[in-house]
N, C-alpha and C positions, 0 to 999 in steps of 0.2 A: 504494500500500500504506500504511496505516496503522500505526500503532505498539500494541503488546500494553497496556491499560492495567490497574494493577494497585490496590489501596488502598494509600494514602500510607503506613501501616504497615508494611507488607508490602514498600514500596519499600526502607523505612530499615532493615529485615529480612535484605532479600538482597545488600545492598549489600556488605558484605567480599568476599562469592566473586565479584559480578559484578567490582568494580572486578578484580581479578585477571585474571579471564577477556578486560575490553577493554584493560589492558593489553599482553598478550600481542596479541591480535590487532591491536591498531593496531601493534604493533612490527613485525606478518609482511608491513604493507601499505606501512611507510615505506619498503623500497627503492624502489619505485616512483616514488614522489615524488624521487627524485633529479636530475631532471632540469628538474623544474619548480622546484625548491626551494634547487638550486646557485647560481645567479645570480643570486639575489635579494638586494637590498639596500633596496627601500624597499618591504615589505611593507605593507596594509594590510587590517585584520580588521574582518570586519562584519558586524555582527547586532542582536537586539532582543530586547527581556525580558530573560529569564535569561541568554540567550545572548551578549547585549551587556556586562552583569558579568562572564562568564567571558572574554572579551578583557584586561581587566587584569592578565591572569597572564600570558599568552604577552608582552604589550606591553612589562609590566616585566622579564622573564628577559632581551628581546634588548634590551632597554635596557641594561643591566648586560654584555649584551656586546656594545655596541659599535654594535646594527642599530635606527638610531630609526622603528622600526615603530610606527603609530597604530592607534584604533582609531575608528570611525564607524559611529554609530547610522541605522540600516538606511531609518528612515522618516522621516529628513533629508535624505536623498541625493536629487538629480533630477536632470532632464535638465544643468541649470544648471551643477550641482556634477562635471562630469566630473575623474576620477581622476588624473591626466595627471601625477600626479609618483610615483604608485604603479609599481611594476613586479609586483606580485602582488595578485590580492586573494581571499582565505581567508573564506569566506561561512559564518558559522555559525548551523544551524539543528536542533535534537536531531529534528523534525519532517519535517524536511524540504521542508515548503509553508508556511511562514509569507511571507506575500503581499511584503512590504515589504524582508525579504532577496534572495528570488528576484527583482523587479524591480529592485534594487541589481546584480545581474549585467550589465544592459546598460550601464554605464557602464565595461565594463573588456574590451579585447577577447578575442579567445577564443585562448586556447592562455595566458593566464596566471589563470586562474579556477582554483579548488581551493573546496573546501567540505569541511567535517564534519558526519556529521549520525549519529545512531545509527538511522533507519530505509531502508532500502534494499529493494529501490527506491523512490525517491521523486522528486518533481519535480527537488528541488537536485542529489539526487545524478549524476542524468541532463542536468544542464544547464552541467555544469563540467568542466574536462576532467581531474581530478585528483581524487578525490572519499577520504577517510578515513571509515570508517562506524563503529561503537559494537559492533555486529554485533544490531542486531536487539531491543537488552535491553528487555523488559516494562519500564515506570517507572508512576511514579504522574501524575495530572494536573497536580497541584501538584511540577514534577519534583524526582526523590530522585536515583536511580542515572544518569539519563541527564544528570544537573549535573554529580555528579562524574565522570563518566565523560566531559564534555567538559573538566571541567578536566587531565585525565590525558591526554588526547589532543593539548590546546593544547599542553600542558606538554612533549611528546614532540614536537610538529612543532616547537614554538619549541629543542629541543635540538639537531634535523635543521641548521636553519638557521644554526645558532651550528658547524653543522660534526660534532656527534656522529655515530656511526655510529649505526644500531637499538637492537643490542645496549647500547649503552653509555645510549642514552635511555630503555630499558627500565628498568635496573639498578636505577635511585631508586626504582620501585613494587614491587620484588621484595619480598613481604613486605608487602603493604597491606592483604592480607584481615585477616590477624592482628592488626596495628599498630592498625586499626580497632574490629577486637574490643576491644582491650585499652582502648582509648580509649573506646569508648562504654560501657564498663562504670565508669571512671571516670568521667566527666562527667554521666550520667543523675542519681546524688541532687542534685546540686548544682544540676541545670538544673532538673529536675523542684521543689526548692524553690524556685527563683527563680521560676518559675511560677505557684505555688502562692499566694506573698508579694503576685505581679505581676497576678493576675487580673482588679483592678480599675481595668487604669490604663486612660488615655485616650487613649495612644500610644506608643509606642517611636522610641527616636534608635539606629540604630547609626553606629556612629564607626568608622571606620580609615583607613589610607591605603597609597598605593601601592598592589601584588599584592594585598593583603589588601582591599581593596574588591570584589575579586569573592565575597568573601563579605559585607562590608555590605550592597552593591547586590542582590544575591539574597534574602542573609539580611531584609532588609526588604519585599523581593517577598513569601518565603514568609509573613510575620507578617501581612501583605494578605490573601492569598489565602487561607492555612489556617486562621486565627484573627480574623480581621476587626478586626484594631489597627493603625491609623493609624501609617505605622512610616514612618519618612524614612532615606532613606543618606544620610550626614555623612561629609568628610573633613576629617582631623581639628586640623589648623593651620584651618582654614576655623570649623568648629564653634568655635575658640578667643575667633573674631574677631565675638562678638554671638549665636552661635547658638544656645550651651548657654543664656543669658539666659532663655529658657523652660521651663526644666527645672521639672517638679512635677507629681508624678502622671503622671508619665513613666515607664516603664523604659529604661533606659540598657544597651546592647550594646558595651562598647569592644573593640576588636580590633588587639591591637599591643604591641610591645615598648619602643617609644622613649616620648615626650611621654605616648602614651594611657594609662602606668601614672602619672603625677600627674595625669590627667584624670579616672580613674576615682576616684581618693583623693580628689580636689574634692567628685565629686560624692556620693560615700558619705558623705562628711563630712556634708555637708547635708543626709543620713539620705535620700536618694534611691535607688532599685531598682538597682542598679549588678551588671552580674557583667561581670568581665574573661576576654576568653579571650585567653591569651600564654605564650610560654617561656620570660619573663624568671622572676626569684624574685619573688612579691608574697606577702604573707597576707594572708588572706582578717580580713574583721571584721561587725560586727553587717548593714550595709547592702553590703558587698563581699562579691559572691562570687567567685570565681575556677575556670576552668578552665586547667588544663595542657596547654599543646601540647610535646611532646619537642623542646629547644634543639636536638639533635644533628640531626634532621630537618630534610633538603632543604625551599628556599622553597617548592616544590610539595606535598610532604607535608603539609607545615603548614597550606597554604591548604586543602586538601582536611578535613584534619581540622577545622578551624576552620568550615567549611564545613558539618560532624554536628554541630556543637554546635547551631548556626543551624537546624537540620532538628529537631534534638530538643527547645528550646525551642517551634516554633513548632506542633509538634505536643503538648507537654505542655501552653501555654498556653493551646489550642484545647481541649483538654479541663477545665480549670483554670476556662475561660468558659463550656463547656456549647456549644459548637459543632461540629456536625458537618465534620467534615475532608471530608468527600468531598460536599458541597454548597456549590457556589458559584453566589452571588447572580445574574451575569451572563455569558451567553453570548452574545459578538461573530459576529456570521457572517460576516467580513471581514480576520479574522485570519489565517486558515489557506487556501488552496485544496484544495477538496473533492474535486478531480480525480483521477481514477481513472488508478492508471498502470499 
């Protein structure tokens, strides 16, 4: 079965009510996983593209308690590389056939395999014995709802394994259609100019670190894919050490509370495209723009919101350039299996 596909617009459209809707459903599916998900102490999460960025979120929550979960990109793994100090591994694919997760399965044996995926049936879902699904949500190709929708699901199985009950891992998205609304109605002029200022640059740097790199590492996928800007994920003690050195004719995406608010003042200074998205206090000035993420908002909230801004630039930019969002350049026939299930 394949996935419902929608325009990218239209993705970023429906996004309040769906995030709501897989919240709920992934909460009605984690008792289940109880049995695979109690024992575990050295998980490890693995995927590719988008899906490889959304591992930084589950990675750092069970860092922070306690469980040093890793994460591993899907089409490095082989024979060579067997798992053997993993006791779970959590295969994620919003596709569910992308070629390079599903053969990362045979390196972990069977009865500790678990997957996410938002389309069911699918190869992954049928090939693990543990499987969280999305429930089926239409997304765009360049994905909208079925990203955040796997960060809302990491975010829920990484709370399982720290020991929450469902109920209690639900609780933090109670209120996300809304929170979303409110948020993207604030953030659009602000992105929407940065767009507008940014149309002619030669590339994009996002910056941030920890959790929040699964919206770099995305958020510079989508600038690729939807707008065709040469965009790199940066983190952000790493960027300090020689990296910014090429900034010009750059836009600049910082994302973070700590260092990356005097990172973003550097580079504004130097009258550089800069917009920060964070929930610390900054003001904004001639070359700083600024988005607010709500301080009082759970680390997963935040990423997730931070995460629409990254979708709303890369679709305002795309327009901003005169590029069609819904035509991409190249089609890999090796990426996905086409197999009918």
């Amino acid at each position: 079965m394949t996935g419902v596909r929608i325009p990218y617009l239209e993705g970023r459209a429906r996004q309040p009510a769906a995030l709501e809707r897989i919240a709920a459903r992934v909460a009605a599916q984690l008792p289940a996983l109880g049995d695979v998900l109690a024992p575990t102490g050295r998980p490890v999460f693995v995927g590719i593209g988008a899906s490889y960025a959304a591992l930084t979120l589950p990675v750092g929550l069970l860092a922070e308690g306690g469980i040093l979960a890793r994460r591993e990109l899907a089409g490095e793994l082989g024979p060579g590389l067997a798992l053997t100090d993993a006791d779970l591994m959590l295969a994620v694919s919003q596709s569910g056939r992308s070629t390079e997760t599903l053969d990362s399965l045979s390196l972990m044996p069977q009865g500790r395999r678990a997957a996410v995926v938002n389309v069911v049936p699918s190869l992954l879902s049928q090939a693990v014995d543990h499987c969280v699904d999305l429930g089926n949500e239409p997304d765009s190709y360049a994905s909208t709802i079925g990203y955040t929708g796997t960060l809302v699901a990491l975010a829920m199985i990484a709370r399982t394994l720290l020991g929450a009950g469902a109920a209690e891992a639900a609780k933090e998205w109670d209120g996300i259609g809304a929170v979303l609304e409110r948020h993207e109605a604030a953030l659009a002029p602000v992105v929407d100019e940065v767009a507008r200022r940014a149309a002619g640059v030669v590339a994009a740097d996002v910056v941030s670190s920890g959790a929040f790199r699964a919206v770099s590492e995305s958020g510079a996928l989508l600038l690729r894919e939807v707008c065709r800007v040469p965009a790199s994920a940066l983190v952000t003690r790493n960027y300090l050490h020689g990296e910014m050195e090429s900034a010009g004719d750059t836009l600049h995406v910082i994302i973070g509370d700590g260092r990356e608010l005097e990172l973003a003042g550097s580079l504004a200074a130097a009258r550089h495209h800069t917009l920060c998205v964070t929930s610390a206090d900054l003001s904004p000035s001639e070359h700083l723009h600024v988005v607010p993420i709500p301080a009082a908002a759970s680390l997963p909230v935040r990423v997730v919101l931070a995460a629409a801004v990254l979708q709303r630039l890369a679709g305002s930019l795309a327009q901003a350039r005169g590029v069609e969002i819904e035509d991409f350049v190249f089609h890999n026939s090796d990426t996905k299996i086409e197999e009918q299930v």
